[in-house]
C-alpha positions, -999 to 999 in steps of 0.1 A, spaced: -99 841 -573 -111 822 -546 -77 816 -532 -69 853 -535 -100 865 -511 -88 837 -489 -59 855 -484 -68 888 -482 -93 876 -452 -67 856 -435 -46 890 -435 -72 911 -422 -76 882 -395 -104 865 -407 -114 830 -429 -139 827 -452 -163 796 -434 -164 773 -464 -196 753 -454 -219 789 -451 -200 810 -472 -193 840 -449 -165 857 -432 -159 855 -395 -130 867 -372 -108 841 -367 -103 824 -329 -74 840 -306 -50 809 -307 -40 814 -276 -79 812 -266 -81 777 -286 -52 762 -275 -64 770 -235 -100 753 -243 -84 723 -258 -58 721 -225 -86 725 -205 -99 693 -220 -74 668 -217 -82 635 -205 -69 628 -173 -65 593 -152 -92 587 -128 -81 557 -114 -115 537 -127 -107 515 -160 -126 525 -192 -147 496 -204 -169 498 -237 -206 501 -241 -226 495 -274 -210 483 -307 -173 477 -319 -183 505 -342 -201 537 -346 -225 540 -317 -198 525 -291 -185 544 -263 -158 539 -236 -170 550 -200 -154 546 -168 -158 513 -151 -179 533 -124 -217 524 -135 -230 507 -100 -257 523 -86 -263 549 -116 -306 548 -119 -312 561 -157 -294 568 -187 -309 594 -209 -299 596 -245 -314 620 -267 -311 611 -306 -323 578 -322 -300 562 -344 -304 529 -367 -285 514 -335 -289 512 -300 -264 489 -282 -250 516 -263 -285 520 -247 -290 483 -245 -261 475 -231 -271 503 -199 -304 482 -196 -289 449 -194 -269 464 -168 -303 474 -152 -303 508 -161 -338 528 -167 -328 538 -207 -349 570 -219 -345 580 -250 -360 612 -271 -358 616 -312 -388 637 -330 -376 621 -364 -381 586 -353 -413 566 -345 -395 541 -322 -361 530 -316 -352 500 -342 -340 481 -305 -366 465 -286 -363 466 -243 -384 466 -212 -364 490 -200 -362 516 -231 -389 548 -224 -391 564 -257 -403 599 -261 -408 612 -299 -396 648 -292 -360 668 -297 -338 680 -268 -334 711 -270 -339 750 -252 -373 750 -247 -400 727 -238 -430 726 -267 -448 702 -290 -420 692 -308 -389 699 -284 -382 699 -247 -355 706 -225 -328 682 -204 -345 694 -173 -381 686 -178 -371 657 -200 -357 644 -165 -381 657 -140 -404 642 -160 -394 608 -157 -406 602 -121 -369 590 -109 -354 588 -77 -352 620 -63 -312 625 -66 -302 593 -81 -272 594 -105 -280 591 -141 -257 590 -171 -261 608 -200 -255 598 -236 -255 626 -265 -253 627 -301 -276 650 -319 -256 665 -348 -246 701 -334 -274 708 -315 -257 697 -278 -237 728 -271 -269 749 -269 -283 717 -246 -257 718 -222 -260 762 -219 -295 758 -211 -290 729 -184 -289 737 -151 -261 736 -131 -286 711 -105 -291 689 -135 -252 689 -151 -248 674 -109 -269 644 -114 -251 630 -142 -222 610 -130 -210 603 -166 -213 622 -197 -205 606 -228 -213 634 -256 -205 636 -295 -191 672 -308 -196 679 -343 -182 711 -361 -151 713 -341 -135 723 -373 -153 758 -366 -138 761 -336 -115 784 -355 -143 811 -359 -146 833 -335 -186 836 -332 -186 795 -331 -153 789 -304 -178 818 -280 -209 790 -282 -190 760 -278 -159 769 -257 -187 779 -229 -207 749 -232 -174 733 -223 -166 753 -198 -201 747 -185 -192 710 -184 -160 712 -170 -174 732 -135 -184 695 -128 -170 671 -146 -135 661 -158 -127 647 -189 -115 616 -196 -115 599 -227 -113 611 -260 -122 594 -297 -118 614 -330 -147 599 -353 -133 592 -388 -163 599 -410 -143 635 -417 -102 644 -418 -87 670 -389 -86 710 -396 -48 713 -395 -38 749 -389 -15 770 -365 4 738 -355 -33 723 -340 -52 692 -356 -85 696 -349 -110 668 -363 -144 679 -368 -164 650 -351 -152 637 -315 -165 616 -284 -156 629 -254 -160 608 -219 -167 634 -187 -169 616 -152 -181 638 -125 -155 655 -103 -165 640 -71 -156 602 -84 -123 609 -92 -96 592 -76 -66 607 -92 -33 582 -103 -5 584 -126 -12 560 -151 -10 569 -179 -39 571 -208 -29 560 -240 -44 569 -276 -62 552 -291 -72 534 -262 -71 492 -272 -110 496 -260 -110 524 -292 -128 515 -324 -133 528 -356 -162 545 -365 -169 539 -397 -148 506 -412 -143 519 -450 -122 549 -440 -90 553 -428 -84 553 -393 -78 585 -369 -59 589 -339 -64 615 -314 -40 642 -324 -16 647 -298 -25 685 -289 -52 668 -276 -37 652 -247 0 661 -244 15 693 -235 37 709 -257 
């Protein structure tokens, strides 16, 4: 039965969104497959070097962190070597989580606020822009921003503005619920937070997370969970090298699972 309202929903043009259980117009492919173009990574000319664990909570950046004042990373984890790793490079770390007391990593340069990122600024929450204004930095300085906050980042970046997206020279952000990016309601949220990033940045590095297997459908893989590396526009130095995937930097995220490589709609035209 299940399988035959499936169907008659994929006919009409719709899919049944198996996690909540309602039916939603399905995403324009051509529309999809434009985002996820729009989102290959691209050379830079700057090597990639990793921060944080071999492991879930490691990230590749570009090897362009000299003179970057602050990283801000919203969402406490039971690690923190990402953030550590920016303070032993004598970075300002500030980091936000309203389910956390304290981060489980101890540093002189760690600034811990016990409040969620998010669209508005209240007792619990607060947004990007006064979390930042707020911190009593340099006027201008470059910061670099690290993201993981299960789902809630695409309404984060919307409600950023356009002065603050400027002042990070490096975004490294986790995406969950790519899988949805076939829904139509859910590809309008998240293909404009995109495009929000991509008026000033330019991706360039992406790692699939292998907690969750890719949605394959209409000849695209999409896996739900990915990190995605922006450097700001103005640092680009474009080359032809060429990127390869995984990346020998690249690690699993979690160790008991099978590993996942980056499909290749992700970064090769077809």
């Amino acid at each position: 039965m299940k399988r035959l309202v499936n169907n008659i929903f994929y006919g009409l043009g719709y899919q049944l969104n198996e996690r909540y259980k309602f039916a939603t117009e399905t995403t324009n492919i051509d529309k999809l497959q434009e985002i996820i173009h729009r989102l290959h990574p691209i050379p830079v000319g700057k090597g990639l070097i990793r921060l944080g664990p071999k492991s879930d909570g490691g990230y590749l950046v570009p090897d362009d962190l000299k003179g970057i004042e602050a990283c801000f990373s919203p969402g406490v984890g039971i690690v923190s070597g990402f953030e550590k790793d920016c303070a032993d490079m004598g970075m300002k770390v500030y980091l936000a989580d309203n389910s956390v007391e304290t981060p489980t990593v101890f540093s002189r340069q760690f600034f811990f606020t016990k409040k969620h990122i998010g669209v508005t600024t209240s007792d619990d929450f607060m947004t990007l822009d006064d979390w930042v204004h707020g911190s009593l930095l340099e006027q201008g300085s470059d910061l670099l921003l690290q993201i993981d906050i299960e789902g809630y980042e695409y309404e984060v970046f919307l409600s950023a503005s356009d002065v603050m997206m400027r002042r990070f020279r490096i975004i490294v952000a986790e995406f969950h619920d790519l899988d949805q990016l076939w829904n139509r309601p859910f590809f309008s949220l998240a293909s404009r937070a995109f495009e929000k990033i991509l008026q000033t940045h330019s991706c360039v590095h992406i790692h699939p997370n292998n907690d969750r297997s890719p949605i394959i459908k209409g000849g695209l893989e999409i896996p739900p969970v990915m990190e995605f590396t922006f450097l700001r526009t103005d640092r680009i130095a474009r080359c032809s090298s060429t990127l390869l995937f995984p990346n020998p930097l690249d690690c699993d995220n979690i160790s008991l699972k099978p590993s996942l490589s980056l499909p290749t709609c992700w970064y090769q035209s077809h």
